[in-house]
N, CA, C and O atoms as a printed pandas DataFrame, in Angstrom:
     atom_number atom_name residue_name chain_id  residue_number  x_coord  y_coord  z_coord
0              1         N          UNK        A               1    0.829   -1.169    0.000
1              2        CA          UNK        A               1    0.000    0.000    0.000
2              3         C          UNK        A               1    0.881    1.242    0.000
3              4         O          UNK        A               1    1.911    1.377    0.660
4              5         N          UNK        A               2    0.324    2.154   -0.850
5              6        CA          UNK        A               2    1.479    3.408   -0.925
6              7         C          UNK        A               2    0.682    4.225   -0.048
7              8         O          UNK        A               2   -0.548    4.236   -0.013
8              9         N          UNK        A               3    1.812    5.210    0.966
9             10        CA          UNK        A               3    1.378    5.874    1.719
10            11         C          UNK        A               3    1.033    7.559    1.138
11            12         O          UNK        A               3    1.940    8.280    0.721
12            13         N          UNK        A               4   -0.642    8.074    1.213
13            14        CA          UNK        A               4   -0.711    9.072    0.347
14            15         C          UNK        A               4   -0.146   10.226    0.989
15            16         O          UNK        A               4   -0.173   11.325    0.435
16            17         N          UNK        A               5    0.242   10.090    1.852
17            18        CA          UNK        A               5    0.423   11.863    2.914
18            19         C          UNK        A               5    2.259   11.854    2.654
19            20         O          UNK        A               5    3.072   11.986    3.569
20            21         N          UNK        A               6    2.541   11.703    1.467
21            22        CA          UNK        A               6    3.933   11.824    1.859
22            23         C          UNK        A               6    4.350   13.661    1.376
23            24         O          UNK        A               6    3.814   14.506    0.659
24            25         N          UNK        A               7    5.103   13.624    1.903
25            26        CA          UNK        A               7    5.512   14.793    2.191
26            27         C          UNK        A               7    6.688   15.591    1.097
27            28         O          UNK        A               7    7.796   15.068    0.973
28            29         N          UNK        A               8    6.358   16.857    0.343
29            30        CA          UNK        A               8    7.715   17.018   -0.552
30            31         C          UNK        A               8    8.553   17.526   -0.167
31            32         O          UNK        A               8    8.270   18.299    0.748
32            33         N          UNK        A               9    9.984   17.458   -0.548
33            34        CA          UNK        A               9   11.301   17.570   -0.193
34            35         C          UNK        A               9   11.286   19.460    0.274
35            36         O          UNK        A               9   10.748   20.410   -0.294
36            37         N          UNK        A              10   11.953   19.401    1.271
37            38        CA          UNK        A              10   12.143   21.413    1.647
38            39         C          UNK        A              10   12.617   21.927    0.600
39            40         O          UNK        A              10   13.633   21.486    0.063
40            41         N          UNK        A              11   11.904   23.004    0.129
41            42        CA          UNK        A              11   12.299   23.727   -1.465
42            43         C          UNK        A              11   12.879   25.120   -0.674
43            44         O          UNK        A              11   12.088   25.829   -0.051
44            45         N          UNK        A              12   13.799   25.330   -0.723
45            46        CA          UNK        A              12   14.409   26.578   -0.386
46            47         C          UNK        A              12   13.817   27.505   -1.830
47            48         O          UNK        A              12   13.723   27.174   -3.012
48            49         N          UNK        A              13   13.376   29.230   -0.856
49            50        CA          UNK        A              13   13.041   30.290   -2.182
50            51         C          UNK        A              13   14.105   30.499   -2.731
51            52         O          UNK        A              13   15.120   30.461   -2.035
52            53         N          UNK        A              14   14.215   30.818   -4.312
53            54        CA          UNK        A              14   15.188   30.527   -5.453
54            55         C          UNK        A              14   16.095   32.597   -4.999
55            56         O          UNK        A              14   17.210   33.011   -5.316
56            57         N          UNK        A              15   15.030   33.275   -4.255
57            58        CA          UNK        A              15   15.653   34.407   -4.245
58            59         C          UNK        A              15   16.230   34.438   -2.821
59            60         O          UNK        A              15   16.201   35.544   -2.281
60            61         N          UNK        A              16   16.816   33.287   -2.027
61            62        CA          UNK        A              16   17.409   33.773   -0.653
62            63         C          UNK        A              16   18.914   34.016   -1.159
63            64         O          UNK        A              16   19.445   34.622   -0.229
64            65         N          UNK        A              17   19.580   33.889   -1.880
65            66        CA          UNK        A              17   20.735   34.214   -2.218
66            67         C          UNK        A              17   20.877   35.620   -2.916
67            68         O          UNK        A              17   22.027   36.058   -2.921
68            69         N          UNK        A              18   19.989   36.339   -3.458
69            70        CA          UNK        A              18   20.100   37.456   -3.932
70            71         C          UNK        A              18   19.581   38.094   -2.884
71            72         O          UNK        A              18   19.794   39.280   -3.137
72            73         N          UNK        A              19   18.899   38.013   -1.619
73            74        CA          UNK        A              19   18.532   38.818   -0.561
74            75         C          UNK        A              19   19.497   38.635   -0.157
75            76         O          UNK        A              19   20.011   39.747   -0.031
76            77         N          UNK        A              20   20.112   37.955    0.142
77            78        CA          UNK        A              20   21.551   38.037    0.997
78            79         C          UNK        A              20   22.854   39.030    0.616
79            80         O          UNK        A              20   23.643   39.655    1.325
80            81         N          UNK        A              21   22.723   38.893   -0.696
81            82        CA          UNK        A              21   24.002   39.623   -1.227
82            83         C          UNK        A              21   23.327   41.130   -1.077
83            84         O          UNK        A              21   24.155   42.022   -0.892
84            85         N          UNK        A              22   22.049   41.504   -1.126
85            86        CA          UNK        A              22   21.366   42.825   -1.273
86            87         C          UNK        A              22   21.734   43.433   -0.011
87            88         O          UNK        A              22   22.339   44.470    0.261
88            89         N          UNK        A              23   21.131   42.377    0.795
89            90        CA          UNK        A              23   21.109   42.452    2.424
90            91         C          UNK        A              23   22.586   43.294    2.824
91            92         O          UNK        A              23   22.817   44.403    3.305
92            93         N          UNK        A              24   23.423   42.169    2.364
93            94        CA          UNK        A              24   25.310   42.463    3.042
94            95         C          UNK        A              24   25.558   43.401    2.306
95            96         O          UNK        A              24   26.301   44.248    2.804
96            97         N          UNK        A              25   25.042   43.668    0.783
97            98        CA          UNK        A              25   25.774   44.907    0.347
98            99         C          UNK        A              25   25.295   46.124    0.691
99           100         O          UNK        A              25   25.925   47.181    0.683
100          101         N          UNK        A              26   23.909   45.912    1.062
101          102        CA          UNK        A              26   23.068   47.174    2.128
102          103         C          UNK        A              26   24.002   47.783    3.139
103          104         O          UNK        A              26   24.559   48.880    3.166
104          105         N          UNK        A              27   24.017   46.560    4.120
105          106        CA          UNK        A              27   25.181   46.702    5.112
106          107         C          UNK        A              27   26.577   47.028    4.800
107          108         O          UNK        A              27   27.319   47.418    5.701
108          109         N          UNK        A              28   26.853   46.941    3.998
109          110        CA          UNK        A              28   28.415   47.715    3.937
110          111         C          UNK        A              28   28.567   49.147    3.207
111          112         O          UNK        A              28   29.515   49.908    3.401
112          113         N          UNK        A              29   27.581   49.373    2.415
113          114        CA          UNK        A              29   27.190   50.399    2.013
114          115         C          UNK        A              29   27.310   51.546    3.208
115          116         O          UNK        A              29   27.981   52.577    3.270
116          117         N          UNK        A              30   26.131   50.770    4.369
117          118        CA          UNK        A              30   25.624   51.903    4.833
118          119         C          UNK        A              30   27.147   51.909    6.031
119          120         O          UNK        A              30   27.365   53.038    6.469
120          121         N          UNK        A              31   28.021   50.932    6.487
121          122        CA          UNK        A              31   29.061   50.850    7.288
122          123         C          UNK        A              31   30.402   52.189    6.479
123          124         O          UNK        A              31   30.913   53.189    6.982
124          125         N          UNK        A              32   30.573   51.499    4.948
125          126        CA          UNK        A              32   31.407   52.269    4.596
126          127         C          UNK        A              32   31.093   53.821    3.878
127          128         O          UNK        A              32   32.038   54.458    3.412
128          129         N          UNK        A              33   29.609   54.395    3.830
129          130        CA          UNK        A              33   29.665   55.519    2.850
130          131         C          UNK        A              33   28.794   56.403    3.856
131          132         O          UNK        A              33   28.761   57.607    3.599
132          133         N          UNK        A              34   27.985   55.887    5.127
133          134        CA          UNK        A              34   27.058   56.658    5.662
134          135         C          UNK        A              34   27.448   56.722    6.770
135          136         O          UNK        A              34   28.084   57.763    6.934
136          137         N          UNK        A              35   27.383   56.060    7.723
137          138        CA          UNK        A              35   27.510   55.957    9.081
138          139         C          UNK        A              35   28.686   56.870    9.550
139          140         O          UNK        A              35   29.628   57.124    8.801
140          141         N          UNK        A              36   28.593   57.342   10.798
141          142        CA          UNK        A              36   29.657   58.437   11.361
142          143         C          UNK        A              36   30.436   57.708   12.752
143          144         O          UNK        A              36   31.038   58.204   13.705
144          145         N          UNK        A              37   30.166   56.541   12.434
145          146        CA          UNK        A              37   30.680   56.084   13.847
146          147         C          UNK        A              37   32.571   55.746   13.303
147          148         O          UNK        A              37   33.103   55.324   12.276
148          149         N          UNK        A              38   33.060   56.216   14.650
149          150        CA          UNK        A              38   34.443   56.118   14.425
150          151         C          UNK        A              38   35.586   55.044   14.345
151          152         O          UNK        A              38   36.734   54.982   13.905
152          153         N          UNK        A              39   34.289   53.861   15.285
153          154        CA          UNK        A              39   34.923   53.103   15.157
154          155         C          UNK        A              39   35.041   51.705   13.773
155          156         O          UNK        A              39   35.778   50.731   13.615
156          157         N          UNK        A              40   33.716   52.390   12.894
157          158        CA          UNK        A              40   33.708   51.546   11.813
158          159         C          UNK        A              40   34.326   52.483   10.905
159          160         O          UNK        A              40   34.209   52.200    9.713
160          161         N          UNK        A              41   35.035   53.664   11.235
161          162        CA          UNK        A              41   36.159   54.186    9.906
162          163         C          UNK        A              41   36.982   53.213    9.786
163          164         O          UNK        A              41   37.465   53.039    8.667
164          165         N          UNK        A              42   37.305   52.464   10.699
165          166        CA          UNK        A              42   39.088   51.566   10.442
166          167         C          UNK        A              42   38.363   50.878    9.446
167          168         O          UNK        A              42   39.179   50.804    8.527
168          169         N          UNK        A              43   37.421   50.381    9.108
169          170        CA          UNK        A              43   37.093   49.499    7.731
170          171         C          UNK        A              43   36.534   49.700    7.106
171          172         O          UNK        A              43   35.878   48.808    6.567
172          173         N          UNK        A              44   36.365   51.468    6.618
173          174        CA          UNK        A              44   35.603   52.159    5.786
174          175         C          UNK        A              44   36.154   51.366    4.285
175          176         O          UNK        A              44   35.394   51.257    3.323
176          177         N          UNK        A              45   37.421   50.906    4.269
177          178        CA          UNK        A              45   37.443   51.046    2.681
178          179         C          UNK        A              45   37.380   49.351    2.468
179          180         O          UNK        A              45   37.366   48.721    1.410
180          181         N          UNK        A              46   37.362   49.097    3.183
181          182        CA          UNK        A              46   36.767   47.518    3.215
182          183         C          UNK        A              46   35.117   47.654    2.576
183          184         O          UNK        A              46   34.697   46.993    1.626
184          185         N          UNK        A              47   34.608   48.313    3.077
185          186        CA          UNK        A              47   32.864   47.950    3.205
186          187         C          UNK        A              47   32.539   48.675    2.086
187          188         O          UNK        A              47   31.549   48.357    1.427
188          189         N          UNK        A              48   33.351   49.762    1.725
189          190        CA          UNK        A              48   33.220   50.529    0.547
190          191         C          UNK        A              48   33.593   49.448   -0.787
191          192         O          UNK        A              48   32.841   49.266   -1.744
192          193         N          UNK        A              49   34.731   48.896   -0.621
193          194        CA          UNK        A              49   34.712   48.202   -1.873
194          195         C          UNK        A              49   33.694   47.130   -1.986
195          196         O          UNK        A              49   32.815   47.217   -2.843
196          197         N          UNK        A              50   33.763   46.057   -1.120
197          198        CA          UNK        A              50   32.593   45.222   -0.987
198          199         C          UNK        A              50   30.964   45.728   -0.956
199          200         O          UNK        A              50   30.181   44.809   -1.196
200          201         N          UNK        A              51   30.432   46.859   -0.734
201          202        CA          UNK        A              51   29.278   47.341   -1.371
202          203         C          UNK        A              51   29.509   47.528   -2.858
203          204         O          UNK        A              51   28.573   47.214   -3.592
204          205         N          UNK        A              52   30.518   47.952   -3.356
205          206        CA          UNK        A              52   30.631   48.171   -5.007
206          207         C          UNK        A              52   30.432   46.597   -5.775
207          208         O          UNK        A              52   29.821   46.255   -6.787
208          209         N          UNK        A              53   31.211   45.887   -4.827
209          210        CA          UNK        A              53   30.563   44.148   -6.035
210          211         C          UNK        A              53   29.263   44.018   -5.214
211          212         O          UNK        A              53   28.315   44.523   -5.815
212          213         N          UNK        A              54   28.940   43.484   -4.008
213          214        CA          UNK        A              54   28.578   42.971   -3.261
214          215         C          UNK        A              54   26.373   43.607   -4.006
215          216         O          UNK        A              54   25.342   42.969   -3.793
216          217         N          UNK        A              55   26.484   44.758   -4.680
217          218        CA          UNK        A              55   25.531   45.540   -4.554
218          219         C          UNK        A              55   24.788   45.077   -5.947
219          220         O          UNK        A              55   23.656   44.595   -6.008
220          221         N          UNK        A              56   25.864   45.384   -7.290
221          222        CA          UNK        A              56   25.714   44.923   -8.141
222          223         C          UNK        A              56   25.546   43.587   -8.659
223          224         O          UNK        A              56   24.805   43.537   -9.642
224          225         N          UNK        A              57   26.051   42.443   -8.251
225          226        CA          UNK        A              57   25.880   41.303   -8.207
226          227         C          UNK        A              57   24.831   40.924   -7.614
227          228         O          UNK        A              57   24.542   39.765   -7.911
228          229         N          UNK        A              58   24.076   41.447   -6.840
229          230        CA          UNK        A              58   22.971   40.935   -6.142
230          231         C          UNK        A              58   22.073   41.726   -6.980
231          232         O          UNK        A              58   20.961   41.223   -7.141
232          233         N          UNK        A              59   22.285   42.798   -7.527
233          234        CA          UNK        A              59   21.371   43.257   -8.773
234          235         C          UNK        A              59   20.929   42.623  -10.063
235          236         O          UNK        A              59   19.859   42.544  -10.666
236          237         N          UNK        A              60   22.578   42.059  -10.323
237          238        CA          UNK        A              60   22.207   41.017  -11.321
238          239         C          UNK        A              60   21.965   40.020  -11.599
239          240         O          UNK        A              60   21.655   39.541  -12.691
240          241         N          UNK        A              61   22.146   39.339  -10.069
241          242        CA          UNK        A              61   21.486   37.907   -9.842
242          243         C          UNK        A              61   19.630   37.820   -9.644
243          244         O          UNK        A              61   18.870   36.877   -9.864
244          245         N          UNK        A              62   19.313   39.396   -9.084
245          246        CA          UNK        A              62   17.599   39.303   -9.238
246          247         C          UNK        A              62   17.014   39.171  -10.920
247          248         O          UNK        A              62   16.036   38.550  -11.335
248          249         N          UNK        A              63   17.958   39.955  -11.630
249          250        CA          UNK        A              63   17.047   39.959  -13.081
250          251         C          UNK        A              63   17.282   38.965  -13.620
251          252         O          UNK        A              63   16.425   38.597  -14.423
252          253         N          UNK        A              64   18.344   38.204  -13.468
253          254        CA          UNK        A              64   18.644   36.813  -13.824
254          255         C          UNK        A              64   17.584   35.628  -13.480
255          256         O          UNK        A              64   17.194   34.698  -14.186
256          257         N          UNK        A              65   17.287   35.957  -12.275
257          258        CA          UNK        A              65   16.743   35.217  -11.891
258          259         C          UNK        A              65   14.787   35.081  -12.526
259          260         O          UNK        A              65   13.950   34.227  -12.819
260          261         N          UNK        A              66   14.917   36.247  -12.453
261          262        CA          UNK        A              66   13.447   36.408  -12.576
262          263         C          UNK        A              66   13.637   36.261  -14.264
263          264         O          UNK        A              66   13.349   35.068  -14.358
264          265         N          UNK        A              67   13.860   36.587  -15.310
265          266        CA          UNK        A              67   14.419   36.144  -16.738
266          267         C          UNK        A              67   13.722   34.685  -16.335
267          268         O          UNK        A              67   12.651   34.256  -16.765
268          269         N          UNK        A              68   14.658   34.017  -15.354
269          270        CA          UNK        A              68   14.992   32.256  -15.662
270          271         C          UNK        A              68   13.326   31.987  -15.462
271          272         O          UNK        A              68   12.732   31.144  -16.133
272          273         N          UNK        A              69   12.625   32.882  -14.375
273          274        CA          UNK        A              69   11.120   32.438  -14.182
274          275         C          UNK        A              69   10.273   32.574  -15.394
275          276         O          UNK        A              69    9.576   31.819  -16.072
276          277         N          UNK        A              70   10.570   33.701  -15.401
277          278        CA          UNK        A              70    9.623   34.101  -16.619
278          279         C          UNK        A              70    9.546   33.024  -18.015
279          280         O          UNK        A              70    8.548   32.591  -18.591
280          281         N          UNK        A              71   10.678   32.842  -18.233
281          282        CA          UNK        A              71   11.153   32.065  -19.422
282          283         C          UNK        A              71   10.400   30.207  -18.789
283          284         O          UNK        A              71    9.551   29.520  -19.357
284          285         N          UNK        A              72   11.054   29.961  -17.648
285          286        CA          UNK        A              72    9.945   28.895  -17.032
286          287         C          UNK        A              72    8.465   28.718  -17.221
287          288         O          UNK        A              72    7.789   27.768  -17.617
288          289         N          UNK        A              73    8.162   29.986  -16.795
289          290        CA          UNK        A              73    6.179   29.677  -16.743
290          291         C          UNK        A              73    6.433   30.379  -18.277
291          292         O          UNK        A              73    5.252   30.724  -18.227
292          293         N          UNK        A              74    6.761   30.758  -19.224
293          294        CA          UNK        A              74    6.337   30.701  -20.461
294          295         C          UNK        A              74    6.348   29.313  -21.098
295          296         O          UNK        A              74    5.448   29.194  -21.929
296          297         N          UNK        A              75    7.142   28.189  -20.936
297          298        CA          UNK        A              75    7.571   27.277  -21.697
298          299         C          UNK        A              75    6.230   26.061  -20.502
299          300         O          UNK        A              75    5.588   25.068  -20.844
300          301         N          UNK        A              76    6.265   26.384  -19.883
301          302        CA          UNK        A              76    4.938   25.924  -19.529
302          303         C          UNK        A              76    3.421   26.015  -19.886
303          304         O          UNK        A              76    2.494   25.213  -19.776
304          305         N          UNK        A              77    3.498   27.056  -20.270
305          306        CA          UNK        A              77    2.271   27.688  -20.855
306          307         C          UNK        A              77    1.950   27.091  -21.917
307          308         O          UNK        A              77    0.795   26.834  -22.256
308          309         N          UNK        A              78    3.376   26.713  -22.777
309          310        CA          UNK        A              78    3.147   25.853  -24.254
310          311         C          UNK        A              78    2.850   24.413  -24.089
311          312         O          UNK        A              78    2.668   23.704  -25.078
């Protein structure tokens, strides 16, 4: 007898990796270009460079991503 209540595998959302990079490049952004605290100058140019990839890459991993959906539920549609 097959058991009907089985359960499907944990699907992680396809966008927690581009919130993350948004997230951290948020955060270094706001560590290296805004904030006045003195003691996060010693790694102003740390957080400054890492918001410059960290910001864009998570920019281009959302349109990528959403492309890959779109292009998904179209080829479904057919």
């Amino acid at each position: 007898m097959e058991n009907k209540n089985k359960t499907s595998p944990f699907s992680m959302n396809p966008y927690i990796f581009t919130i993350l990079l948004l997230g951290f490049g948020l955060w270094c952004f706001w560590d290296g270009w805004i904030t006045k605290n003195p003691e996060m100058l010693k790694h102003a140019n740390l957080n400054r460079v890492l918001s410059a990839i960290l910001l864009p890459w998570g920019i281009y991993d959302f349109f990528k991503l959403r492309k890959k959906q779109k292009n998904r539920i179209g080829s479904e549609d057919k």
